[in-house]
C-alpha positions in Angstrom: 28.7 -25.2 14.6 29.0 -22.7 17.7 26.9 -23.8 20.9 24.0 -21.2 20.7 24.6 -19.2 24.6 21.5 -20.0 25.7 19.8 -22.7 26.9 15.8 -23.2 27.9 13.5 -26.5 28.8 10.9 -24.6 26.2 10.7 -21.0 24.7 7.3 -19.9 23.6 7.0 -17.1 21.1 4.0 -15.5 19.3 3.3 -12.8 16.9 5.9 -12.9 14.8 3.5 -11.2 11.6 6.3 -12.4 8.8 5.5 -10.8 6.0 4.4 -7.7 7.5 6.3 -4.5 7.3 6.9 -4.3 11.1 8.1 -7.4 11.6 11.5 -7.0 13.0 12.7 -10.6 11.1 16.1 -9.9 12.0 16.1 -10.3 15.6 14.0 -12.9 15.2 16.4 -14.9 13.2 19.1 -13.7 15.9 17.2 -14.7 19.0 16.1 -18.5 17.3 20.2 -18.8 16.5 21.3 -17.8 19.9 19.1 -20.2 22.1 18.4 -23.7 21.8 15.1 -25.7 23.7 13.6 -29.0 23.7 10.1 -27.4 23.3 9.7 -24.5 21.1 6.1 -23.2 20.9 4.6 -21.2 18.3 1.7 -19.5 19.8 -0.2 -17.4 16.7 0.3 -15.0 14.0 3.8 -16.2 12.7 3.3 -15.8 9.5 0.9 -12.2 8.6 -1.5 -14.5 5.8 -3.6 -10.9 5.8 -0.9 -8.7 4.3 2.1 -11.3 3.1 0.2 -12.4 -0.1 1.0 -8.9 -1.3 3.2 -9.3 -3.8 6.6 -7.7 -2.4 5.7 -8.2 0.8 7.9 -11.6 1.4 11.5 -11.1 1.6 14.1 -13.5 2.3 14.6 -12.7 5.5 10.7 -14.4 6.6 12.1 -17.6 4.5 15.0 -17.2 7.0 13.2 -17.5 10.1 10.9 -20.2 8.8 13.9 -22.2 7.6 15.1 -21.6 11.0 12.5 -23.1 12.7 12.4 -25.8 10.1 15.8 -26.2 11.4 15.7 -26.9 14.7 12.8 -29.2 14.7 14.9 -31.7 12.1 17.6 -31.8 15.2 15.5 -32.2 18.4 13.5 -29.8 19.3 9.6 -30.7 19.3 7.9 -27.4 18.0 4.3 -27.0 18.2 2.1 -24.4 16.0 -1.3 -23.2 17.2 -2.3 -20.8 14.6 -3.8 -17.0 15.3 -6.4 -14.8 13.4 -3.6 -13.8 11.2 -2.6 -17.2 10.0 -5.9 -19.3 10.8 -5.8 -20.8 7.6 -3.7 -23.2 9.5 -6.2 -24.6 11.7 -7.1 -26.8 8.5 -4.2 -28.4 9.7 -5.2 -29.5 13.1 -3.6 -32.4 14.0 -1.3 -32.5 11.5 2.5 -32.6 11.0 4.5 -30.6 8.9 8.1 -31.2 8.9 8.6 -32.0 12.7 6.0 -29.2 13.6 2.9 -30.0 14.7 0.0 -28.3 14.1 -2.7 -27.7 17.0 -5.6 -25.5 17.7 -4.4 -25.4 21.6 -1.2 -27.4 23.5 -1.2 -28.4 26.9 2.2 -27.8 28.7 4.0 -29.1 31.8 6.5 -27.6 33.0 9.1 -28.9 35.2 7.9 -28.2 38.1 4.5 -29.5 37.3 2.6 -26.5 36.0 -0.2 -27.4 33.9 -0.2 -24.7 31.3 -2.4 -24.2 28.3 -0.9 -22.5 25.0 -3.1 -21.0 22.9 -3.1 -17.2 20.6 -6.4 -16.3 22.4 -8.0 -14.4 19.3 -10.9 -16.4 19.8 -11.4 -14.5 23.5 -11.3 -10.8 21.3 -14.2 -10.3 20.0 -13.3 -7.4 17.4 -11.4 -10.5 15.7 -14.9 -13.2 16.1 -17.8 -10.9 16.0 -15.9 -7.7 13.8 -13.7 -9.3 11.4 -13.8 -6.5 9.3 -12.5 -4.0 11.5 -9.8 -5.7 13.1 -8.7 -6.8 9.3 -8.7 -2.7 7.8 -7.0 -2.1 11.3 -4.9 -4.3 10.6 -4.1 -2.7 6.8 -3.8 0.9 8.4 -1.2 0.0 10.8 0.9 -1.8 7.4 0.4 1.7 5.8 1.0 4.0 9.1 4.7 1.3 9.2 5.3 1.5 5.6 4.7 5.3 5.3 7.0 5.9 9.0 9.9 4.1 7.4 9.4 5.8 3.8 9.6 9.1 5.9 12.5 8.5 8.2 14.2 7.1 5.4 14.2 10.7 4.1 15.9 12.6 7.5 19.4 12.6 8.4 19.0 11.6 11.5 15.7 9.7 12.4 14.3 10.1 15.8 12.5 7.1 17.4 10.0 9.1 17.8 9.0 9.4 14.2 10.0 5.5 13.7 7.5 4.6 16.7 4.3 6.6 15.7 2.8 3.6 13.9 3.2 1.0 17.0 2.1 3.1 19.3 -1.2 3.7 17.3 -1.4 -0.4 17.3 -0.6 -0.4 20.7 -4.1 2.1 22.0 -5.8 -0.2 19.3 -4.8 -3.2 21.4 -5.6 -1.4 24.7 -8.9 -0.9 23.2 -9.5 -4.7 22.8 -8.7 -5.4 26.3 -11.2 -3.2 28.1 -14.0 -3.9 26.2 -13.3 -7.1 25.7 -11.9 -8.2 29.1 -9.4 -10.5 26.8 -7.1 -11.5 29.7 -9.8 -12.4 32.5 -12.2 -14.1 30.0 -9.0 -16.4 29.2 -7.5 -16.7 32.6 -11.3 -17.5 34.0 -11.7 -20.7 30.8 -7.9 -21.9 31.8 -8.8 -22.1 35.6 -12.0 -23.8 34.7 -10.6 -26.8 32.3 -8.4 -27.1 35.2 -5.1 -25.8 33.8 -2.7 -23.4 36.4 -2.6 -20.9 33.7 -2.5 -20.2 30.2 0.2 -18.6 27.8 -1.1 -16.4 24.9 0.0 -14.3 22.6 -2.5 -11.8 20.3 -2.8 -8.5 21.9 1.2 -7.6 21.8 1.4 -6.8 25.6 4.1 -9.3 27.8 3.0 -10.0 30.8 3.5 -12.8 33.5 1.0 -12.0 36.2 -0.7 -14.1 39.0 -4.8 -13.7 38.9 -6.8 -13.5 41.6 -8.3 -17.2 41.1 -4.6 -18.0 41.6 -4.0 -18.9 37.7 -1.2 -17.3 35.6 -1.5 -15.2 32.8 1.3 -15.4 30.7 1.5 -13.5 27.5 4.3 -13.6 25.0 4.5 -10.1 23.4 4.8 -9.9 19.9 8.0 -9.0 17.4 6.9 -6.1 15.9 6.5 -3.4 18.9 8.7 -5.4 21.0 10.9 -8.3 20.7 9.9 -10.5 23.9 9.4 -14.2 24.5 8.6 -16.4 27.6 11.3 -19.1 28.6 11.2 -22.2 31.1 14.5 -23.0 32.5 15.6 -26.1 33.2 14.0 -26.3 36.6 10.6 -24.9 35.5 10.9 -21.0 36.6 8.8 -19.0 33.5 10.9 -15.4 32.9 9.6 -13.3 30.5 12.9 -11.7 28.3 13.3 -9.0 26.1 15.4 -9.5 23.2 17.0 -6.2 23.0 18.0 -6.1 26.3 19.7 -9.7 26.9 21.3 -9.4 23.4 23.7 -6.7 25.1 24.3 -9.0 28.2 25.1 -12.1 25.3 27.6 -9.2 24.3 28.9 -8.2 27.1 29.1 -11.2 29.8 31.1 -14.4 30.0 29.1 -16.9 28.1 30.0 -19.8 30.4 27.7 -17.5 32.9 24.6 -17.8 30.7 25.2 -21.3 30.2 25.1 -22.1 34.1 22.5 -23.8 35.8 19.1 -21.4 36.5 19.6 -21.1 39.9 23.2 -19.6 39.2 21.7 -17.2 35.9 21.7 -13.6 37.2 17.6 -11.9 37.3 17.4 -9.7 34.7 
């Protein structure tokens, strides 16, 4: 077997909504084969539970990605799942183990540099998820719809513009911006990090990446999603967090020496 290009201390990843018609399962299943990590962490909404119990919604490519995952915790890798609003029917299974993954409602990390991080999906800080289910779950089925119906449409030009492929995420993304202001989701979860005495906290939930230092000196670290983007946060080997989009170090895999992504951190060009 080829020696995956790159090479992390952990790789934490969150809304991967398999099942869902915007998951982009394909680069997901890329990304997981082109990396390898002694912790992988699974922060939330991997699998969609709302809309994958659809008949038709499942394809292969989800079972991919899960075996995938399945995969590399059989040979090493110590995954950790703490379960989101879209697949909290897995916090049943707090505490358990299910092959080599194990199942939390929150993880504490430490990184090697002696961060004390703590990994959580943060729906329980977003109050249209705790206090108005129902709306975030019909929100939830008009984005599948706006997705399905965008595709279906494009599907019909010639030449589709991004434009028309992208209505439907950026509709998801206001939706998101919406639960941020009047929810105050990052500074309610930065604030309860800080005061169960973590450095920061890395989250998932409201699709927006993000590293950022607070002004209570805490990090706020949040993963993205793979559906409007395809970002992940990565510890190297000497405990620097970088926050990577998919799309764009895919085309440096392609196009650099792969002895150069395989160096040391300090020698790995900023990207």
């Amino acid at each position: 077997m080829q020696t995956p290009p790159l090479r992390y201390r952990a790789v934490f990843v969150s809304d991967f909504h398999l099942g869902a018609a915007g998951c982009k399962a394909d680069a997901i299943q890329h990304f997981l084969e082109s990396m390898d990590c002694e912790y992988l962490y699974l922060a939330g909404d991997i699998i969609d539970l709302w809309v994958s119990v659809k008949a038709s919604k499942w394809r292969q490519k989800h079972t991919n990605v899960v075996r995938t995952v399945l995969g590399k915790s059989e040979y090493g890798c110590k995954v950790f799942y703490t379960p989101g609003n879209h697949d909290a029917l897995f916090r049943k299974m707090n505490g358990a183990t299910l092959g080599n993954i194990a199942f939390e409602h929150s993880v504490t990390h430490i990184t090697a540099d002696g961060k004390k991080l703590l990994v959580v999906h943060g729906d329980l800080f977003d109050r249209s998820v705790t206090s108005l289910k129902p709306l975030a779950w019909a929100a939830t089925w008009g984005y599948e719809f706006l997705t399905v119906f965008t595709d279906w449409r494009s599907s019909l030009r010639s030449n589709p513009s991004e434009q028309a492929k992208g209505g439907a995420g950026r509709i998801k993304q206001r939706f998101k911006r919406l639960i941020q202001r009047f929810t105050s989701f990052e500074e309610h979860i930065v604030v309860d990090a800080k005061s169960r005495g973590y450095d920061g906290v890395i989250c998932g939930h409201i699709h927006k990446p993000k590293i950022e230092r607070r002004e209570n000196g805490a990090l706020y670290i949040n993963t993205g999603d793979w559906v409007e983007h395809c970002t992940a946060v990565v510890e190297h080997l000497d405990g620097r967090l970088e926050l990577i989009d998919w799309e764009i170090l895919q085309k440096e895999i392609e196009t650099h020496d792969l002895s150069l992504l395989n160096a040391p951190p300090e020698k790995i060009p900023s990207r």
